[in-house]
PDB file of N, CA, C and O in Angstrom:
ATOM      1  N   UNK A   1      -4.856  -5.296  31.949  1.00  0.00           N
ATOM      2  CA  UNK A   1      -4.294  -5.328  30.600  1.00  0.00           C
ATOM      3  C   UNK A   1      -5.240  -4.650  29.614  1.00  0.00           C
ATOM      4  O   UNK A   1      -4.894  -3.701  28.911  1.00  0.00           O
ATOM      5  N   UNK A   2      -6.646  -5.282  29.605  1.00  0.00           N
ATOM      6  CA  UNK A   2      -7.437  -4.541  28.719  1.00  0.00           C
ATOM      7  C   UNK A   2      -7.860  -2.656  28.993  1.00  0.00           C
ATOM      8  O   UNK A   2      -8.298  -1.857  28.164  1.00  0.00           O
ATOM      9  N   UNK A   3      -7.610  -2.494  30.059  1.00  0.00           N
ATOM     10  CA  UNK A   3      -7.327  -0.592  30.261  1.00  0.00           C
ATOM     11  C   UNK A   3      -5.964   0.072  29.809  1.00  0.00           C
ATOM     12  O   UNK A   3      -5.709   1.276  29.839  1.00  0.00           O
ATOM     13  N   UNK A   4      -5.094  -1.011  29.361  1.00  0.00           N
ATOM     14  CA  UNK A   4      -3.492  -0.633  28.791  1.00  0.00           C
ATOM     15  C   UNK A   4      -4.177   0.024  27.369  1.00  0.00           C
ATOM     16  O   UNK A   4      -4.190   1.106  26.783  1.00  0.00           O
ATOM     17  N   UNK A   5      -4.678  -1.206  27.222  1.00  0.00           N
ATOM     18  CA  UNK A   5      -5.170  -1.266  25.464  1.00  0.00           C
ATOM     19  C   UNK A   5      -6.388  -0.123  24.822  1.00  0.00           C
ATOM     20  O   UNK A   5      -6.310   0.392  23.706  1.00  0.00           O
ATOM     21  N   UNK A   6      -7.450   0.102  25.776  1.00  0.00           N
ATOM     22  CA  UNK A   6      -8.776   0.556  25.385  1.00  0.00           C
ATOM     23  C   UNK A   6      -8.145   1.770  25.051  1.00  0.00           C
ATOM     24  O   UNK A   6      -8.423   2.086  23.895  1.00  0.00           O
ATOM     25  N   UNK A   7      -7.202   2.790  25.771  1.00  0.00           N
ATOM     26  CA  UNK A   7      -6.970   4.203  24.975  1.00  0.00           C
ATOM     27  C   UNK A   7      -6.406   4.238  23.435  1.00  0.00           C
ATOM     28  O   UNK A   7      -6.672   5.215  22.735  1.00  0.00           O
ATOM     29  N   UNK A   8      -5.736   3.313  22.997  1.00  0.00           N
ATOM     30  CA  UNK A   8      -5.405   3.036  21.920  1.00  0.00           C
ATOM     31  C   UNK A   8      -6.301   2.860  20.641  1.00  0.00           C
ATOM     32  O   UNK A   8      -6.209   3.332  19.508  1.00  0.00           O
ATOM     33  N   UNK A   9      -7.792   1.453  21.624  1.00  0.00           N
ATOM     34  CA  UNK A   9      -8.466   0.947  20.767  1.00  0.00           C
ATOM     35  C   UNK A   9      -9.153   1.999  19.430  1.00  0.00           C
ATOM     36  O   UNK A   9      -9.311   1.832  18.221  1.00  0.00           O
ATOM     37  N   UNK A  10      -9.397   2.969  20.261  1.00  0.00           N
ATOM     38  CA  UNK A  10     -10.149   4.148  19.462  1.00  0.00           C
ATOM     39  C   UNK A  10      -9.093   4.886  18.128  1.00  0.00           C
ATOM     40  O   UNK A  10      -9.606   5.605  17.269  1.00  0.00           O
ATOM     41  N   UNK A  11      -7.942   4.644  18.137  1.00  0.00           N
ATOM     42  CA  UNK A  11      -7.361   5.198  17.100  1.00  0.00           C
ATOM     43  C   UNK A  11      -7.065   3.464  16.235  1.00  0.00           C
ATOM     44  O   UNK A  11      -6.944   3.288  15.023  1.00  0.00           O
ATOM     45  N   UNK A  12      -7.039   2.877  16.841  1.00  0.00           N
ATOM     46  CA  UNK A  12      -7.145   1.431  15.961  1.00  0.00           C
ATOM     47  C   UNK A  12      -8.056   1.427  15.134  1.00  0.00           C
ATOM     48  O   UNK A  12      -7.857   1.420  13.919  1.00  0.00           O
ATOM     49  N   UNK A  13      -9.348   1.433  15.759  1.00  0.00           N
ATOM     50  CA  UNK A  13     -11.056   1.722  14.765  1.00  0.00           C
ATOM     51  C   UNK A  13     -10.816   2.580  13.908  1.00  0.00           C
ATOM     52  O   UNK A  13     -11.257   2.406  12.772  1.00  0.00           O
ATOM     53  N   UNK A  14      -9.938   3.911  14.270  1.00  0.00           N
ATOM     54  CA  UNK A  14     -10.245   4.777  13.195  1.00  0.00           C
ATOM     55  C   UNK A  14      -9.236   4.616  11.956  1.00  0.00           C
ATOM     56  O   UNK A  14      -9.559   5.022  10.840  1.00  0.00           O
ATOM     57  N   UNK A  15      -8.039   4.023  12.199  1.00  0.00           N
ATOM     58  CA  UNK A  15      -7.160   3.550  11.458  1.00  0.00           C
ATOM     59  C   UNK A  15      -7.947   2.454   9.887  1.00  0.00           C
ATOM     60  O   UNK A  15      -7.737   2.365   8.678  1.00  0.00           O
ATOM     61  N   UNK A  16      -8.967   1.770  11.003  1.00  0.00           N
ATOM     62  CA  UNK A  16      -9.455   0.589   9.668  1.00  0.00           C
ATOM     63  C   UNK A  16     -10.488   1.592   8.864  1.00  0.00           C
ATOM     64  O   UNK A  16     -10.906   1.092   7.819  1.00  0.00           O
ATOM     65  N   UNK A  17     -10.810   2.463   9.058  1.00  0.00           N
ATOM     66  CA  UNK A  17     -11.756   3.111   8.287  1.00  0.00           C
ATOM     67  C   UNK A  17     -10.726   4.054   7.495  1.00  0.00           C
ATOM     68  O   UNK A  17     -11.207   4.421   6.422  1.00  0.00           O
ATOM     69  N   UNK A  18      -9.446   4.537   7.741  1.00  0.00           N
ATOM     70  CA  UNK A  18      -8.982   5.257   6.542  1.00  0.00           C
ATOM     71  C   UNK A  18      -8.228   4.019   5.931  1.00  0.00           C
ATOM     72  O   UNK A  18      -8.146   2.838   6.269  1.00  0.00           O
ATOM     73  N   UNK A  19      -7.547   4.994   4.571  1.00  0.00           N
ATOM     74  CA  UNK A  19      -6.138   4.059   3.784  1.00  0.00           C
ATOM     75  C   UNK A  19      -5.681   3.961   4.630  1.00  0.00           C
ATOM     76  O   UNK A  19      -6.035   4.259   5.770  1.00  0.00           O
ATOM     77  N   UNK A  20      -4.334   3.291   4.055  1.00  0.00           N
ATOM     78  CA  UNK A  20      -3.457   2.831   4.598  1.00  0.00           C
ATOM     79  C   UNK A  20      -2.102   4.422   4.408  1.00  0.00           C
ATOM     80  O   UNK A  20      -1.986   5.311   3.564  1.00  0.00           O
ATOM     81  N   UNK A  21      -1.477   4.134   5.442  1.00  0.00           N
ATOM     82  CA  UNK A  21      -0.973   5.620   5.802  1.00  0.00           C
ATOM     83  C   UNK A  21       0.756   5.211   4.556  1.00  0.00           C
ATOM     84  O   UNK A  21       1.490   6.146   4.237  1.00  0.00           O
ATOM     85  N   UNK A  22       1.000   3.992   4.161  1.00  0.00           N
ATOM     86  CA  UNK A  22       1.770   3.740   3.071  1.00  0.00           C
ATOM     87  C   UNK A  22       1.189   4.392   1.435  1.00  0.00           C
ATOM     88  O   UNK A  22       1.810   4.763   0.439  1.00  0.00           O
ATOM     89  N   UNK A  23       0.180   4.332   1.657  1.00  0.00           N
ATOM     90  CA  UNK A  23      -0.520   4.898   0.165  1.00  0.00           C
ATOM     91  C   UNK A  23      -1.045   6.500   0.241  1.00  0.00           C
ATOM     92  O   UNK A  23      -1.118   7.071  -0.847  1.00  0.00           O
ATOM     93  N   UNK A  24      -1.257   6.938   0.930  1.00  0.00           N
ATOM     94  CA  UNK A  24      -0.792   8.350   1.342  1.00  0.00           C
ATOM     95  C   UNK A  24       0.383   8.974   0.908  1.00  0.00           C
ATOM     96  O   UNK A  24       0.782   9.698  -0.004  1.00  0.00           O
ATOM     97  N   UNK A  25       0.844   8.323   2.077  1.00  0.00           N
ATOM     98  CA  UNK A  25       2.673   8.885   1.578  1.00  0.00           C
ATOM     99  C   UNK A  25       2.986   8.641   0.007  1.00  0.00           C
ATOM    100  O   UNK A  25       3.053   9.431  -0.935  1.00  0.00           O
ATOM    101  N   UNK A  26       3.142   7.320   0.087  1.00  0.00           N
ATOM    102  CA  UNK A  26       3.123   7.284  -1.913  1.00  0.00           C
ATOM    103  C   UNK A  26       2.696   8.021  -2.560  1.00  0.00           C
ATOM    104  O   UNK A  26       3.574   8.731  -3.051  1.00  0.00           O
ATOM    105  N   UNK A  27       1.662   8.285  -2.882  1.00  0.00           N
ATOM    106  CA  UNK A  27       0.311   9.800  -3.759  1.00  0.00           C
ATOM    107  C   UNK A  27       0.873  10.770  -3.734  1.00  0.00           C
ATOM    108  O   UNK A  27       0.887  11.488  -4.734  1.00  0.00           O
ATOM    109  N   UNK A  28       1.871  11.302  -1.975  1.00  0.00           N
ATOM    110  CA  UNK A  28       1.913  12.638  -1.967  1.00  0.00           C
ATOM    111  C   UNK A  28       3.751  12.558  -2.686  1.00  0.00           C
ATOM    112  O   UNK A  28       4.273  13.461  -3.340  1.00  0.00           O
ATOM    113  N   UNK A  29       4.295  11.449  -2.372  1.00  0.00           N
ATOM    114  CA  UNK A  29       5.429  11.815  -2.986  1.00  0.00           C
ATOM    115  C   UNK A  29       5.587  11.432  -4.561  1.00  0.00           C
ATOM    116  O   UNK A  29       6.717  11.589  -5.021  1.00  0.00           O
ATOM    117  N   UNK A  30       4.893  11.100  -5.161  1.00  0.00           N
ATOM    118  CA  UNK A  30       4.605  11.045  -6.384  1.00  0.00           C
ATOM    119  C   UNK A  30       3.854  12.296  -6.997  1.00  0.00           C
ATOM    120  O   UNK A  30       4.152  12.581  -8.157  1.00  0.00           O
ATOM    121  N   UNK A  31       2.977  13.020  -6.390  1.00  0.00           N
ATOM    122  CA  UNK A  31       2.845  14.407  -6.459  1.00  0.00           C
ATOM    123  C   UNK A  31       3.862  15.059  -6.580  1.00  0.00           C
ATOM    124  O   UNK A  31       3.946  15.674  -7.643  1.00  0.00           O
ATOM    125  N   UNK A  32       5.019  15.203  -5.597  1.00  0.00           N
ATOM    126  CA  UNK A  32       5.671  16.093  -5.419  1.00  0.00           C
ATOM    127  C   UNK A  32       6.795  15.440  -6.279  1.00  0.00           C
ATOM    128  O   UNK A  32       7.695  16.085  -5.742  1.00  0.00           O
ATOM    129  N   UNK A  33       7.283  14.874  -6.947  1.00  0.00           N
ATOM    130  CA  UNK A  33       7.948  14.297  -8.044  1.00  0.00           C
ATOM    131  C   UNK A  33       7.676  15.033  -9.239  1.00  0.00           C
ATOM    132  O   UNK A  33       8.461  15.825  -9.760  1.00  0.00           O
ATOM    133  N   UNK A  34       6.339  14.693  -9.724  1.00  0.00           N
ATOM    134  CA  UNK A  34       5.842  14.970 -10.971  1.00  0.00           C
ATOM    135  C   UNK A  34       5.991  16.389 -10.629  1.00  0.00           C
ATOM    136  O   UNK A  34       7.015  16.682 -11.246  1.00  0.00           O
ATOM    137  N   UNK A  35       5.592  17.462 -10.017  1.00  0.00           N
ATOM    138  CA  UNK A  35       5.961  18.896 -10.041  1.00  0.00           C
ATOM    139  C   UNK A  35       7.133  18.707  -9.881  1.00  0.00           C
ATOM    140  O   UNK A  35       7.438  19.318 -10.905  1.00  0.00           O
ATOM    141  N   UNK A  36       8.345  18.306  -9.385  1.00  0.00           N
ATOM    142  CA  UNK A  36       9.609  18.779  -9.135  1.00  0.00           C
ATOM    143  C   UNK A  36      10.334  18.691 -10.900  1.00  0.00           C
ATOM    144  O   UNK A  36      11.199  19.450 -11.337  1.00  0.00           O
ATOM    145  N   UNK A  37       9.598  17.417 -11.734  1.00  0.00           N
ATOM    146  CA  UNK A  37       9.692  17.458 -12.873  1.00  0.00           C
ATOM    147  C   UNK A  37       9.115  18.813 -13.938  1.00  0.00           C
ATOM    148  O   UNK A  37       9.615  19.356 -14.923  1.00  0.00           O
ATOM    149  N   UNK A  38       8.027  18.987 -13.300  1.00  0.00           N
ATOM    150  CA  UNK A  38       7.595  20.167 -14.303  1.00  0.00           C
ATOM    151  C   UNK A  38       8.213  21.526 -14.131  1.00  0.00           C
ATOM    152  O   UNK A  38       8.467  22.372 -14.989  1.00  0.00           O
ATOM    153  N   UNK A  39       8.412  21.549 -12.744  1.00  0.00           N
ATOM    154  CA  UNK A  39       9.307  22.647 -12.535  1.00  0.00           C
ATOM    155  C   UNK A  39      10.372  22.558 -13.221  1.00  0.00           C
ATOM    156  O   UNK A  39      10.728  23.702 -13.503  1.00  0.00           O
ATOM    157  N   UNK A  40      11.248  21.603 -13.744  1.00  0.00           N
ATOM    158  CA  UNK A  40      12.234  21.446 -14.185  1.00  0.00           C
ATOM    159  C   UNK A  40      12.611  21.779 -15.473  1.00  0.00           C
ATOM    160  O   UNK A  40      13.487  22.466 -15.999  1.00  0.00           O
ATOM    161  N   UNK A  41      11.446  20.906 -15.912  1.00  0.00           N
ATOM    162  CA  UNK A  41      10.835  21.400 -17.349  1.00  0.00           C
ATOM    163  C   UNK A  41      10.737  23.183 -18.197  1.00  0.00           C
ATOM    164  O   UNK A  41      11.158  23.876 -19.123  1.00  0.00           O
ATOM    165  N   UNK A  42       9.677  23.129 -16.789  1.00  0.00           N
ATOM    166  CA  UNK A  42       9.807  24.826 -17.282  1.00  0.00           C
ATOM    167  C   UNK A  42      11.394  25.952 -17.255  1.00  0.00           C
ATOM    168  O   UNK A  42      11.816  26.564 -18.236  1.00  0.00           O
ATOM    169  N   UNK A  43      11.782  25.955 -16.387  1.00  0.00           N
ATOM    170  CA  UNK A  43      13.087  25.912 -15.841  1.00  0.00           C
ATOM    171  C   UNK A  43      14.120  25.704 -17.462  1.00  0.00           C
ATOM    172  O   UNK A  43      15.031  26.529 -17.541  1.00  0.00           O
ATOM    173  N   UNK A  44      14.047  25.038 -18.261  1.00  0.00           N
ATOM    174  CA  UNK A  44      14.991  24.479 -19.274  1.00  0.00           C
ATOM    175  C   UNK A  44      14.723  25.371 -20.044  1.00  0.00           C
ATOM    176  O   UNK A  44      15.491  26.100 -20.673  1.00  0.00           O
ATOM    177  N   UNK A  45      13.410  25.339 -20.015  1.00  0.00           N
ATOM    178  CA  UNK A  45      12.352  25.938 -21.350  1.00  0.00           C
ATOM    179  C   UNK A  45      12.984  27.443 -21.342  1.00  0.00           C
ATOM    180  O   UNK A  45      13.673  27.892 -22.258  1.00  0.00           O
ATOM    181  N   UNK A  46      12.749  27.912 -20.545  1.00  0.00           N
ATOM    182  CA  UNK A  46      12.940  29.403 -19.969  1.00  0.00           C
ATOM    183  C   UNK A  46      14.360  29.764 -20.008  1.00  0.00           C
ATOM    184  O   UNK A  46      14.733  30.867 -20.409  1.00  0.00           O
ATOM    185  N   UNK A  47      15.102  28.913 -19.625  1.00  0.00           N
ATOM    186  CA  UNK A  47      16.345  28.879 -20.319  1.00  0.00           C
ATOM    187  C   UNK A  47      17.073  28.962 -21.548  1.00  0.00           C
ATOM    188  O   UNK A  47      17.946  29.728 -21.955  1.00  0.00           O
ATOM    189  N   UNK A  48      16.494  27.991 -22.021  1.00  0.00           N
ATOM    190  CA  UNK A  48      16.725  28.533 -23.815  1.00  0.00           C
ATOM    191  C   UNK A  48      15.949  29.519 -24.515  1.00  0.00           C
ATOM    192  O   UNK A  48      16.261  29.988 -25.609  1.00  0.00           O
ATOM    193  N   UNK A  49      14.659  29.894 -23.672  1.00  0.00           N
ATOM    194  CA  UNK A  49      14.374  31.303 -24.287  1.00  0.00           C
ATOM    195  C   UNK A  49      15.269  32.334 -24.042  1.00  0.00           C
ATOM    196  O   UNK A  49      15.689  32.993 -24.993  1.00  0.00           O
ATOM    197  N   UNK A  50      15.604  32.557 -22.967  1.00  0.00           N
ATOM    198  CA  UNK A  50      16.605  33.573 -22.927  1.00  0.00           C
ATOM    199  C   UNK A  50      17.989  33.199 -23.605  1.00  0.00           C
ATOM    200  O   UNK A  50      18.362  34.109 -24.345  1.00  0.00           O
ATOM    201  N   UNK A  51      18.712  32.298 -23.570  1.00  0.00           N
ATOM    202  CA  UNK A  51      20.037  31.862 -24.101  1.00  0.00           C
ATOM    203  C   UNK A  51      19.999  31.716 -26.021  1.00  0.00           C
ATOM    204  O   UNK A  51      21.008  31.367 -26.634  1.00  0.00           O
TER     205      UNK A  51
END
């Protein structure tokens, strides 16, 4: 049982030394939010300059 486990153990260890892979994801899609907003932004802007 414990040779099932030991190939694993090593990405377990390395798991407790980073974040958490939920707060990652969060950061990056909150990144990519806030630009999808600014893009948007600009996008309007640029719009009524020309219109």
């Amino acid at each position: 049982m414990k040779s099932a486990v030991s190939p694993y153990s090593k990405y377990l260890h390395d798991y407790d030394d980073k974040p958490p892979i939920f707060l990652i994801v969060g950061a990056v899609l909150g990144i990519i939010s806030g630009l999808v907003g600014i893009i948007s932004v600009i996008q309007e802007w640029i719009h009524g300059l020309i219109t």
